[in-house]
DRENDO-1510 file (C-alpha; in Angstrom, 1 decimal, always signed):
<recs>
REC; n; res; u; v; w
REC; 1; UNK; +0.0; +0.0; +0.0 .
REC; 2; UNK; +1.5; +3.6; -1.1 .
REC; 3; UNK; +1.2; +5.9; +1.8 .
REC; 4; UNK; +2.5; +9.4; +2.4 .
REC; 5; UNK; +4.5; +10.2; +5.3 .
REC; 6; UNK; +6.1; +13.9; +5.8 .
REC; 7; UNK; +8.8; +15.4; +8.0 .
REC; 8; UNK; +9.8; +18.3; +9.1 .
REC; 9; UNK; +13.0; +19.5; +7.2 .
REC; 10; UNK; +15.6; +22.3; +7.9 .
REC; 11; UNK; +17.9; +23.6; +4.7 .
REC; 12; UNK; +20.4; +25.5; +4.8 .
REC; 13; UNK; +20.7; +29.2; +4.0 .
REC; 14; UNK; +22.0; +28.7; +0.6 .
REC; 15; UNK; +19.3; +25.3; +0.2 .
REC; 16; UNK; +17.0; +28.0; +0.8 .
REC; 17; UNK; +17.9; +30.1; -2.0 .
REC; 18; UNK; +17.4; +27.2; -4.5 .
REC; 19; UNK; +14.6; +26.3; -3.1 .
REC; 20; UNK; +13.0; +29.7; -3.8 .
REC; 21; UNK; +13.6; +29.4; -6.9 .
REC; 22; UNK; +12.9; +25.9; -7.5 .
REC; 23; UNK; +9.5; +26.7; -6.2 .
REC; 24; UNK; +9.2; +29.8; -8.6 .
REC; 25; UNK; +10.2; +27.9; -11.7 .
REC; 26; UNK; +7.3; +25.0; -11.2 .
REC; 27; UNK; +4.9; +28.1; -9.9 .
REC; 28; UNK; +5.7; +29.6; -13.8 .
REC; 29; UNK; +5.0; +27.0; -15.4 .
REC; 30; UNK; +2.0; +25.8; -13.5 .
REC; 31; UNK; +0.5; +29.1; -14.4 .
REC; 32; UNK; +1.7; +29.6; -17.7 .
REC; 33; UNK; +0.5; +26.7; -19.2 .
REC; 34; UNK; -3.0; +27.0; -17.0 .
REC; 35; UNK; -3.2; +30.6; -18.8 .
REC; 36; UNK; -2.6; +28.6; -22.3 .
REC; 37; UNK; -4.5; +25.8; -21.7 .
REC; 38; UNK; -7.6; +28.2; -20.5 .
REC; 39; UNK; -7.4; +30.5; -24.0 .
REC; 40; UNK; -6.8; +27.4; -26.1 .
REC; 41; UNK; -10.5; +25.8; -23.8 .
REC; 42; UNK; -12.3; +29.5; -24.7 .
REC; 43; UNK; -10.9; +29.1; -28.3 .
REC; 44; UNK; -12.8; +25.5; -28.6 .
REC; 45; UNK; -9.1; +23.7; -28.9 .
REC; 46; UNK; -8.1; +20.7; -26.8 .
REC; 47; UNK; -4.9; +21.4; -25.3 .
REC; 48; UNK; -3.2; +17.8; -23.8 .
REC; 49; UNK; -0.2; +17.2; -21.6 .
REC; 50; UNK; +2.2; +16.3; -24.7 .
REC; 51; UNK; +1.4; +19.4; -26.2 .
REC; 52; UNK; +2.4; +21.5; -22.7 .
REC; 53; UNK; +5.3; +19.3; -22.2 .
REC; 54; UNK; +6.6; +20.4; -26.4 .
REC; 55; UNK; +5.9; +23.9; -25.1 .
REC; 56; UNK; +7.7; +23.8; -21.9 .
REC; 57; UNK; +10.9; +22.4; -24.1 .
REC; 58; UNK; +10.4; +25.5; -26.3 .
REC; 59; UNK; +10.0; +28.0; -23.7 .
REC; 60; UNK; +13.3; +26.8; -21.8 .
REC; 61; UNK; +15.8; +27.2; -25.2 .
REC; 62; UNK; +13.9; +31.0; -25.3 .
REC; 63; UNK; +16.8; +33.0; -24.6 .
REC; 64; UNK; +13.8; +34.8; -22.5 .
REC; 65; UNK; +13.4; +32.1; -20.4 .
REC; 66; UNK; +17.1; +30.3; -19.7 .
REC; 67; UNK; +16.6; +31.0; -16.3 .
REC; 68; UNK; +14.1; +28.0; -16.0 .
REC; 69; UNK; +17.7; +25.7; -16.9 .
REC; 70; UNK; +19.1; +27.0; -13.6 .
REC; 71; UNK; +17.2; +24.4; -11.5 .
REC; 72; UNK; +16.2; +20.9; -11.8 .
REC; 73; UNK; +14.3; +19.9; -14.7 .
REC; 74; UNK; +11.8; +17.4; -12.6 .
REC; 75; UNK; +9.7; +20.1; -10.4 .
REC; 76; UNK; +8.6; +22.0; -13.3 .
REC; 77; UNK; +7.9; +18.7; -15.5 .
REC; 78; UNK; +6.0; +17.1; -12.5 .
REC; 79; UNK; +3.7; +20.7; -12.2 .
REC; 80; UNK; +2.5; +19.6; -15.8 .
REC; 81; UNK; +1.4; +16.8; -14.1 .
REC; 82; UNK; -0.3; +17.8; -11.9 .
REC; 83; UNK; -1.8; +20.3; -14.0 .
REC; 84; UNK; -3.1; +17.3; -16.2 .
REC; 85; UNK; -4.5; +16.1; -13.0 .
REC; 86; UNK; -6.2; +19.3; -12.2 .
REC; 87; UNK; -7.8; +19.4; -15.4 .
REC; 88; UNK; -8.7; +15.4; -15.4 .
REC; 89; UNK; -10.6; +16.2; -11.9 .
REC; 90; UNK; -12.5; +19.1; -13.3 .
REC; 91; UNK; -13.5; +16.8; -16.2 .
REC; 92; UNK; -14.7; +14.3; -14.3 .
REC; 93; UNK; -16.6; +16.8; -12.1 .
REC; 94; UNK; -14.7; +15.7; -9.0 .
REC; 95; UNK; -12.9; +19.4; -8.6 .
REC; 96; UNK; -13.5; +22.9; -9.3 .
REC; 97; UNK; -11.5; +24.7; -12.3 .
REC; 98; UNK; -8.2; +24.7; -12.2 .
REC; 99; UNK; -6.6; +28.4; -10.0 .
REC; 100; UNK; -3.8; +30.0; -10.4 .
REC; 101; UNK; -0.8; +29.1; -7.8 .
REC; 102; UNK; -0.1; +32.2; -5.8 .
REC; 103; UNK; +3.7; +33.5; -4.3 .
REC; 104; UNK; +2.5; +34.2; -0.4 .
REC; 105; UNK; +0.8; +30.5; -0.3 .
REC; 106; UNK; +2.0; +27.6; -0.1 .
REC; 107; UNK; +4.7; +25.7; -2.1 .
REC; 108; UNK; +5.8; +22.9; -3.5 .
REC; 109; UNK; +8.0; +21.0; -5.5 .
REC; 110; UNK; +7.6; +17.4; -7.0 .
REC; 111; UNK; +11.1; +15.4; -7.3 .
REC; 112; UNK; +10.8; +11.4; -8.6 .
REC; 113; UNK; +13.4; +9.0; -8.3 .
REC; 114; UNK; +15.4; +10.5; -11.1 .
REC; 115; UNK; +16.1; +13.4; -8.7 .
REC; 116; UNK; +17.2; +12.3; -5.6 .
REC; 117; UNK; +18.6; +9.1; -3.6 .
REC; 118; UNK; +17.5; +7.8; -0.3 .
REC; 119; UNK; +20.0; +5.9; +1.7 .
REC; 120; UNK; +17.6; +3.4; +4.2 .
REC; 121; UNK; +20.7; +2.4; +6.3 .
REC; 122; UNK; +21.6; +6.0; +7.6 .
REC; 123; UNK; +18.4; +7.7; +6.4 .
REC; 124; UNK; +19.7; +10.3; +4.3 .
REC; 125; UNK; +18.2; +11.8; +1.9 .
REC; 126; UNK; +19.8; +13.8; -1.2 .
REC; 127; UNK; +18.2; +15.9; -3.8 .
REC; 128; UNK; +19.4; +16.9; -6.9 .
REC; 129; UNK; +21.1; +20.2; -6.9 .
REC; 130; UNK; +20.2; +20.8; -3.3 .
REC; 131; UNK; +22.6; +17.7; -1.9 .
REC; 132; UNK; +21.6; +16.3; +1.4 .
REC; 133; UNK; +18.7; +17.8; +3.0 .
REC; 134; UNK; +18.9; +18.0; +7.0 .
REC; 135; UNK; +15.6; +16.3; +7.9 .
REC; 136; UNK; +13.9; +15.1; +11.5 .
REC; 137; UNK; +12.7; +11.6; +10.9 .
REC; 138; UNK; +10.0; +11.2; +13.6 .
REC; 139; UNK; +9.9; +7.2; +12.1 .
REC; 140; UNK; +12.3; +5.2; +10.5 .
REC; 141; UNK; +11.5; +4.6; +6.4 .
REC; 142; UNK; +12.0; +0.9; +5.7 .
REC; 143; UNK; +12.3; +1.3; +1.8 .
REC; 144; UNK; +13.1; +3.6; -0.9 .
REC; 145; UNK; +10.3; +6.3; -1.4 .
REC; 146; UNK; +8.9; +6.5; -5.2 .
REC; 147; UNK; +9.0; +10.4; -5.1 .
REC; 148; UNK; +9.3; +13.0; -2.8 .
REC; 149; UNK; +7.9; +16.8; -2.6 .
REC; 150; UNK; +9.6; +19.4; -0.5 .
REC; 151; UNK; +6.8; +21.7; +1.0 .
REC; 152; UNK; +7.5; +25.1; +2.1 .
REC; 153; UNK; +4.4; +26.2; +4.2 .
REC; 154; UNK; +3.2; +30.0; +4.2 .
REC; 155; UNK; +4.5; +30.1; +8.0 .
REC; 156; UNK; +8.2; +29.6; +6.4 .
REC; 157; UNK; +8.7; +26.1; +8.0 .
REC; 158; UNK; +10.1; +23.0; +5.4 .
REC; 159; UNK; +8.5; +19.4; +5.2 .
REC; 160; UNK; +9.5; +16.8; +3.0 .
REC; 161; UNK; +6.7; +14.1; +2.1 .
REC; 162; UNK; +7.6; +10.9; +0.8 .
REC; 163; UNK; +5.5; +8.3; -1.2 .
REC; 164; UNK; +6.3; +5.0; +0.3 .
REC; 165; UNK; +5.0; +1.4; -0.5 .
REC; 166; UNK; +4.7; -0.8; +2.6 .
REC; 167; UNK; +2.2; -3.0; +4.2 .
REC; 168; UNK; +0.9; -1.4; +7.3 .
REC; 169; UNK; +0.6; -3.8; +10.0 .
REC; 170; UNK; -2.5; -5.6; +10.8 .
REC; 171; UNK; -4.7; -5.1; +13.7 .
REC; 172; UNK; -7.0; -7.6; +15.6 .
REC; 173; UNK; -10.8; -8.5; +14.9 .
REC; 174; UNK; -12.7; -7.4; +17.8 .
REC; 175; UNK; -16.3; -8.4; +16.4 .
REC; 176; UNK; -17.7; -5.1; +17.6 .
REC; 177; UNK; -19.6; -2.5; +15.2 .
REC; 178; UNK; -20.3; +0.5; +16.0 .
REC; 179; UNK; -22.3; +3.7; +14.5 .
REC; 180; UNK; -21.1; +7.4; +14.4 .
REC; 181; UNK; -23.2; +10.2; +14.5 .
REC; 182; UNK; -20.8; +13.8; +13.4 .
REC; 183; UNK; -21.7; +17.1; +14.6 .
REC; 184; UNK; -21.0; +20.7; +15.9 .
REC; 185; UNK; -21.8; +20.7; +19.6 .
REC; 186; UNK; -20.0; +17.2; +20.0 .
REC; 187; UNK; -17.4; +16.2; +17.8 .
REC; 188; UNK; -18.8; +12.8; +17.3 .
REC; 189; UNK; -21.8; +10.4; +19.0 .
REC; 190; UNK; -21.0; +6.5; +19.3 .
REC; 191; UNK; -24.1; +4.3; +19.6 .
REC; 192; UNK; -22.5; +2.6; +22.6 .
REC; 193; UNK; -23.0; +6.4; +24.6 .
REC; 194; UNK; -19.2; +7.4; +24.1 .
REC; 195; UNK; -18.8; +11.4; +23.2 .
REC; 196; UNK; -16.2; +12.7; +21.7 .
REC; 197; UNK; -16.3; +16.3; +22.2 .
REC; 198; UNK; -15.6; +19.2; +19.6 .
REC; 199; UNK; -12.3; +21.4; +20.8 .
REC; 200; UNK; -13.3; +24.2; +18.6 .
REC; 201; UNK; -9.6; +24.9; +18.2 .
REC; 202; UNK; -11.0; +28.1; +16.2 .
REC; 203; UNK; -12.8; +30.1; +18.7 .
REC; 204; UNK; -9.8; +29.7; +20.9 .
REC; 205; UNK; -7.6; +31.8; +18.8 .
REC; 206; UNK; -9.9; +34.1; +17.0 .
REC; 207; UNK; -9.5; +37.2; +19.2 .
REC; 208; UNK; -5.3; +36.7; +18.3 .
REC; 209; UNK; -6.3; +36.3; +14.6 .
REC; 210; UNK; -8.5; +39.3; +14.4 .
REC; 211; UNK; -5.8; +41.5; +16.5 .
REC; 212; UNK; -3.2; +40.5; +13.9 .
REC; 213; UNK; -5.3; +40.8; +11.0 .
REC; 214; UNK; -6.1; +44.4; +12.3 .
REC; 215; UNK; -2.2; +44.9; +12.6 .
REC; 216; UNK; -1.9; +43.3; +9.2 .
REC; 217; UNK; -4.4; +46.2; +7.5 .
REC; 218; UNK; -2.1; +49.0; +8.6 .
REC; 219; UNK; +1.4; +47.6; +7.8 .
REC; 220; UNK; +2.7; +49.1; +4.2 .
REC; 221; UNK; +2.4; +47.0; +1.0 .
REC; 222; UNK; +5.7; +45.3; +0.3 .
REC; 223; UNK; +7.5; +46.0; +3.6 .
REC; 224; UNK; +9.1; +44.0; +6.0 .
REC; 225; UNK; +6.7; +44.5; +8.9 .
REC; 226; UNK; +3.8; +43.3; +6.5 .
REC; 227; UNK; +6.1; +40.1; +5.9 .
REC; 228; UNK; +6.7; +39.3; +9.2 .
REC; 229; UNK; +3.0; +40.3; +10.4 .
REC; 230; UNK; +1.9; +37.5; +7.5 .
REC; 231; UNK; +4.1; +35.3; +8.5 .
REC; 232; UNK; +3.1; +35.2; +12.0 .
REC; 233; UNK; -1.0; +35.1; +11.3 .
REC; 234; UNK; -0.1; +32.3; +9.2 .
REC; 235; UNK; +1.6; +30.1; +12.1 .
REC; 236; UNK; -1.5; +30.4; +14.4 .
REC; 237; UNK; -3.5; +29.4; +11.4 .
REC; 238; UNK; -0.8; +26.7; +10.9 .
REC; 239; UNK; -1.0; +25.6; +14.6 .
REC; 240; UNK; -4.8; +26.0; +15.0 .
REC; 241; UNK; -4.7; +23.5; +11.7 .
REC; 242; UNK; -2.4; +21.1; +13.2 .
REC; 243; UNK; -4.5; +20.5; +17.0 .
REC; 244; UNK; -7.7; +20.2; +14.9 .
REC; 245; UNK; -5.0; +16.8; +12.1 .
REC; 246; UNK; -4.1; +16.0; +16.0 .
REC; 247; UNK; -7.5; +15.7; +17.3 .
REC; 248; UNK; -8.8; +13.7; +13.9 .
REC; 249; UNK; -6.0; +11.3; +13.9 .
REC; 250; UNK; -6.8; +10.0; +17.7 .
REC; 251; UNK; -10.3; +9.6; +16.8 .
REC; 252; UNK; -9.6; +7.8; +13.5 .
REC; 253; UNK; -7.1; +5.8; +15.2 .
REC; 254; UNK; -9.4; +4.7; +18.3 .
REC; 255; UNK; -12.4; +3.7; +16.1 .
REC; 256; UNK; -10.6; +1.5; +14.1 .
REC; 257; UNK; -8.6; +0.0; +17.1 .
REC; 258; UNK; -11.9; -0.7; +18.7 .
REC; 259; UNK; -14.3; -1.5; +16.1 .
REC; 260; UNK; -14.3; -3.9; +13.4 .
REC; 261; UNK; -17.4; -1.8; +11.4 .
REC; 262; UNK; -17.6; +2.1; +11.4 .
REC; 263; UNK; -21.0; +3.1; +9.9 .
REC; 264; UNK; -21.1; +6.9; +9.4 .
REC; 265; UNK; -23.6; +9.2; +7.2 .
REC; 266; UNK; -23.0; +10.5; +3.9 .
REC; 267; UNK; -23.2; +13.9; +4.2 .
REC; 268; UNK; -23.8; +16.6; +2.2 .
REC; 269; UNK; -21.5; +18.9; +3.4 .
REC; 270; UNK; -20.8; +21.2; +0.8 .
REC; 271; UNK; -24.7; +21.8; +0.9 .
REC; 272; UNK; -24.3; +22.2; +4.5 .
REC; 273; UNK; -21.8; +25.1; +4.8 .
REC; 274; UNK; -23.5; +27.1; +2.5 .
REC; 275; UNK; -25.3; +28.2; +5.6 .
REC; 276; UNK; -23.9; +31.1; +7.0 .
REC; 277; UNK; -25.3; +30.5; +10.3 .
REC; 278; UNK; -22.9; +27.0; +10.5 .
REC; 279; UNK; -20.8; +27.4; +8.1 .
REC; 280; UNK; -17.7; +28.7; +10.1 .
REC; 281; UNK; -18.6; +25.9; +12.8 .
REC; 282; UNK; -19.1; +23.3; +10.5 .
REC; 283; UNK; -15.4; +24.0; +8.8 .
REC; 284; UNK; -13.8; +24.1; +12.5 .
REC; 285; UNK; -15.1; +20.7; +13.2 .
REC; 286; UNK; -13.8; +19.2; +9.6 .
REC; 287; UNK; -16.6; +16.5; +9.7 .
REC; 288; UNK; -15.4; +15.8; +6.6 .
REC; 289; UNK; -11.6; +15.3; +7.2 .
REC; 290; UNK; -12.5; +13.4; +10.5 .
REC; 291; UNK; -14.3; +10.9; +7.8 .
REC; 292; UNK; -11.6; +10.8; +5.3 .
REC; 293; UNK; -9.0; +10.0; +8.3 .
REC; 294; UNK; -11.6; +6.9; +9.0 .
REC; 295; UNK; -11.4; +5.6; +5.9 .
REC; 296; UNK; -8.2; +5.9; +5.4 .
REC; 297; UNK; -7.1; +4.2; +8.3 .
REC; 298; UNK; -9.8; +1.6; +7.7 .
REC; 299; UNK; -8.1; +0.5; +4.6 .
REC; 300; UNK; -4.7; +0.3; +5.8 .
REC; 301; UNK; -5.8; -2.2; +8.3 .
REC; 302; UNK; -8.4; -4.3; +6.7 .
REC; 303; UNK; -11.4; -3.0; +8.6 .
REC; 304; UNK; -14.6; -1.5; +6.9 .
REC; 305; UNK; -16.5; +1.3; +6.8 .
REC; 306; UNK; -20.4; +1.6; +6.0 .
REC; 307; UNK; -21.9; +4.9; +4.4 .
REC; 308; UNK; -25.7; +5.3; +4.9 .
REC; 309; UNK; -27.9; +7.4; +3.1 .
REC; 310; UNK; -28.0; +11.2; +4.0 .
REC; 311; UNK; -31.6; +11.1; +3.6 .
REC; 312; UNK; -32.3; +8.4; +6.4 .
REC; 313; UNK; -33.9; +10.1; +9.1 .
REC; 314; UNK; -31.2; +9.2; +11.7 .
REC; 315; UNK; -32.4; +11.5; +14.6 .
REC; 316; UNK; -36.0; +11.9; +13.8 .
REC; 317; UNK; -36.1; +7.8; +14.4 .
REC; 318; UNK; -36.9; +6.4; +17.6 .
REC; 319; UNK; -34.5; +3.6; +18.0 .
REC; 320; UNK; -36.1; +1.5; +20.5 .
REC; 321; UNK; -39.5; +1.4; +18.7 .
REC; 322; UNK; -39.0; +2.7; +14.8 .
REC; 323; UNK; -41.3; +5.4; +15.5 .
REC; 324; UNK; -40.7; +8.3; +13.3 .
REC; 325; UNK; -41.5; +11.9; +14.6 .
REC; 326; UNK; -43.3; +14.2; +12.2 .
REC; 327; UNK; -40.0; +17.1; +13.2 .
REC; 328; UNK; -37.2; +17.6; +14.9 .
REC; 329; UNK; -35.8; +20.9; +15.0 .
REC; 330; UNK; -32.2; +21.4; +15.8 .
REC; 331; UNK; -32.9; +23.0; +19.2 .
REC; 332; UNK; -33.9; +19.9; +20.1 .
REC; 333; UNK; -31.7; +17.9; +21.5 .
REC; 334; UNK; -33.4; +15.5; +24.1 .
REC; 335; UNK; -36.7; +14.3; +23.3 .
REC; 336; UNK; -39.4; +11.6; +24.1 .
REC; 337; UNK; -41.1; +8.7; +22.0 .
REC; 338; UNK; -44.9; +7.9; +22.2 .
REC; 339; UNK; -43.6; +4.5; +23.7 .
REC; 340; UNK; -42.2; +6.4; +26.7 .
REC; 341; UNK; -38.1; +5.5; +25.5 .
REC; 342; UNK; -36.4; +8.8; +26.3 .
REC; 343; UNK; -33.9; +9.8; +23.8 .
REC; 344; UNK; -30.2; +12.3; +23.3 .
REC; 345; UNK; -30.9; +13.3; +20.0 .
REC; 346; UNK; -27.4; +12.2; +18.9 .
REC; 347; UNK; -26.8; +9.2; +20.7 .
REC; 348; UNK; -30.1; +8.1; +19.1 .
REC; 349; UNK; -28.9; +9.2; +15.7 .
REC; 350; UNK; -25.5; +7.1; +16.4 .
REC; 351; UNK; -27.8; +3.6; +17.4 .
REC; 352; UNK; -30.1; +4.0; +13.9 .
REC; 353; UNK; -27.5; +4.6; +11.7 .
REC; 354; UNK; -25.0; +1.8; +12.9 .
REC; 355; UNK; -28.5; +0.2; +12.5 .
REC; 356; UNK; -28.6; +0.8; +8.9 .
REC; 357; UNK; -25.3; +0.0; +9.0 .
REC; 358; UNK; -25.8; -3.7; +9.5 .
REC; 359; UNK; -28.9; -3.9; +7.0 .
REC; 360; UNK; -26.8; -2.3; +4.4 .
REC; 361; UNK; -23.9; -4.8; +4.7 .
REC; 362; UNK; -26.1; -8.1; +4.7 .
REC; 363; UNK; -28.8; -7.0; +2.4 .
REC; 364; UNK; -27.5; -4.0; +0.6 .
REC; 365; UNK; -27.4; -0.6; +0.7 .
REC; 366; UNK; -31.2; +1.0; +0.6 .
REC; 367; UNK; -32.7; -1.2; +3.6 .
REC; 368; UNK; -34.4; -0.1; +6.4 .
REC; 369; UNK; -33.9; -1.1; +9.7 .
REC; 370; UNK; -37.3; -2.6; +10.5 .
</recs>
C-alpha cells in the first residue's frame, strides 16, 4: 500500500535560496500553461499534456526564459502533471477549475526517483542540486520512497513528504460494530454512549487572529513588517490546523482500534456550509476530514467502513420502537417517543445509523432497519 508520510525539514541558508527558486520555476510553469490551456479551452481547442510538455521544451531554449535551466528539470515537468491532474478532476466533475498558484501560499515541489537518492541504512536523503537535505525523521522509512515533494508552508517552515510502498501492519478482529453520528456541539456520537467532544480549536484563537489581522491592515504594502506580520498570522493558522489533524487522527485511530465496522452518514456537506449561520462551525469541526482519516485508516488495516444514506432520518427515528417523529428541529436535543423510551438526540442518531449499518452490509445498501 503507497502511503505518504512527511517530516519536518531544515535547509540551509543557501538550500533555501534554490529552493526559492525551485518553487518559482514550477509556480511559472503551473500558471503559464494553465493561462494557455484556458485560452486554447475559450478558443474550442483541446490542449493535452504532450502538447504542454513540447511547449515547456520551447519555452526553456527562449533565450527569455534560460533562467528556468538554472534548477532541476523534474519540479517544473512534475507541475504539468499535476496540471493534467487538475484538469482530469475538473472533467470528471470531481474538482472545481483549475486556480492559479499564488507567491504568499504555499509551495511545493515534486522530485521522482530521477532526482534524488534515499540511503535506508543511515536515512539520508539527497536531492538533486540541493545535496543532502537535514531532515527530522519522527519514524524510521524501511524502503526507498517513489517520489518525494519538498513543502515550504506560508508560516516559512520546510516538510519533505515521501511516497512509500509498505504494508501497514494488521490489527486484531474485535467483532464489535459501531455507529457514528458527526456534529457541531460534539465532535462525534458512538451508539454505545461514548462522546467525543468538539475542541473548537478556532474560537480559541480568534481574538489573536483578528488583532493580527487588524495589525496586518495597517502595515505598508511590500515591507518587512507586513512580511513578518503575514508570516506570523499564518503560524497560528498553521498551529490551530495542526491541534484540529491532531484531534482527527486520535479519533480515526481509536475507532478502528476498537471497532471492526464504522457506519457513518454521507453527508452533504458542501450543501451544509452554505449556511452562513454553520458554516464557520461546520469548517472548525472538519466532519469531513475526520471521515476521510476513517477511511483511510480503515483500509490500511483491513477493517470497513459503512456509508448510509444522507436522507435516512437518523435523529428523527426512535431507535427503541421505529417510530418516526413528524419534526425535529435542531434546538432539540433531548426528546421523548410515544412508547415512553427517552432519547439524546445524537446518541439516538449514532444507534439507527449503525442500524442501517448492518442492514446495508447483509442485504444491501437501501434497507431499512425494521
Amino acid at each position: 500500500m503507497k502511503l505518504r508520510w512527511s517530516f519536518r525539514c531544515y535547509p540551509t541558508s543557501e538550500q533555501e535560496r534554490i529552493l526559492a527558486r525551485t518553487f518559482g520555476c514550477a509556480r511559472f510553469v503551473y500558471n503559464r500553461f494553465l493561462a494557455e490551456r484556458t485560452a486554447a479551452f475559450q478558443r474550442g481547442d483541446r490542449m493535452n499534456y504532450n502538447q504542454s510538455s513540447a511547449g515547456l521544451s520551447r519555452l526553456k531554449r527562449d533565450p527569455d526564459y534560460l533562467w528556468l535551466n538554472e534548477v532541476s528539470s523534474v519540479p517544473t515537468q512534475q507541475a504539468l502533471r499535476h496540471l493534467q491532474t487538475a484538469f482530469r478532476n475538473f472533467f470528471d466533475k470531481r474538482a472545481g477549475y483549475p486556480s492559479f498558484k499564488k507567491k504568499e501560499g504555499r509551495q511545493t515541489a515534486e522530485y521522482t526517483r530521477s532526482a534524488f537518492k534515499f540511503e535506508v541504512g543511515n536515512q539520508r536523503l539527497i536531492i538533486a542540486k540541493l545535496g543532502r537535505l537535514k531532515v527530522k525523521w519522527s519514524k524510521h522509512v524501511p524502503v526507498n520512497p517513489t517520489s518525494a515533494t519538498l513543502i515550504r508552508m506560508p508560516s516559512g517552515r520546510y516538510f519533505v513528504s515521501l511516497v512509500v510502498d509498505v504494508q501497514p501492519a494488521p490489527l486484531p478482529q474485535t467483532g464489535e460494530s459501531v455507529g457514528v453520528d458527526f456534529g457541531i456541539s460534539r465532535l462525534a456520537t458512538l451508539s454505545n454512549g461514548d462522546r467525543v467532544a468538539n475542541p473548537k480549536y478556532l474560537n480559541r484563537y480568534r481574538r489573536r487572529m483578528a488583532r493580527i489581522q487588524k495589525d496586518l491592515a495597517r502595515k505598508q504594502k511590500g515591507s518587512n513588517r507586513r512580511w513578518r506580520c503575514k508570516r506570523k498570522l499564518a503560524r497560528l493558522h498553521e498551529k490551530v490546523t495542526n491541534f484540529r489533524k491532531d484531534t482527527i487522527n486520535k479519533l480515526a485511530w481509536s475507532l478502528v482500534t476498537r471497532f471492526d465496522t464504522i457506519a457513518v452518514e454521507d453527508l452533504n456537506l458542501r450543501g451544509m456550509v452554505k449556511n452562513h449561520s454553520l458554516a464557520r462551525s461546520l469548517s472548525d469541526a472538519a466532519i469531513g476530514s475526520a471521515i476521510r482519516a476513517i477511511e483511510a485508516k480503515a483500509a490500511m488495516h483491513d477493517k470497513t467502513v459503512v456509508k448510509i444514506d444522507r436522507w435516512f432520518p437518523s435523529s428523527k427515528l426512535c431507535s427503541a420502537c421505529g417510530c418516526l417523529q413528524s419534526s425535529m428541529p435542531l434546538s432539540v436535543r433531548q426528546w421523548t417517543c410515544e412508547c415512553g423510551a427517552s432519547h439524546d438526540r445524537d446518541e439516538n442518531a449514532a444507534r439507527n445509523i449503525l442500524a442501517v449499518g448492518h442492514t446495508a452490509t447483509a442485504h444491501g445498501d437501501g434497507v431499512s432497519p425494521h
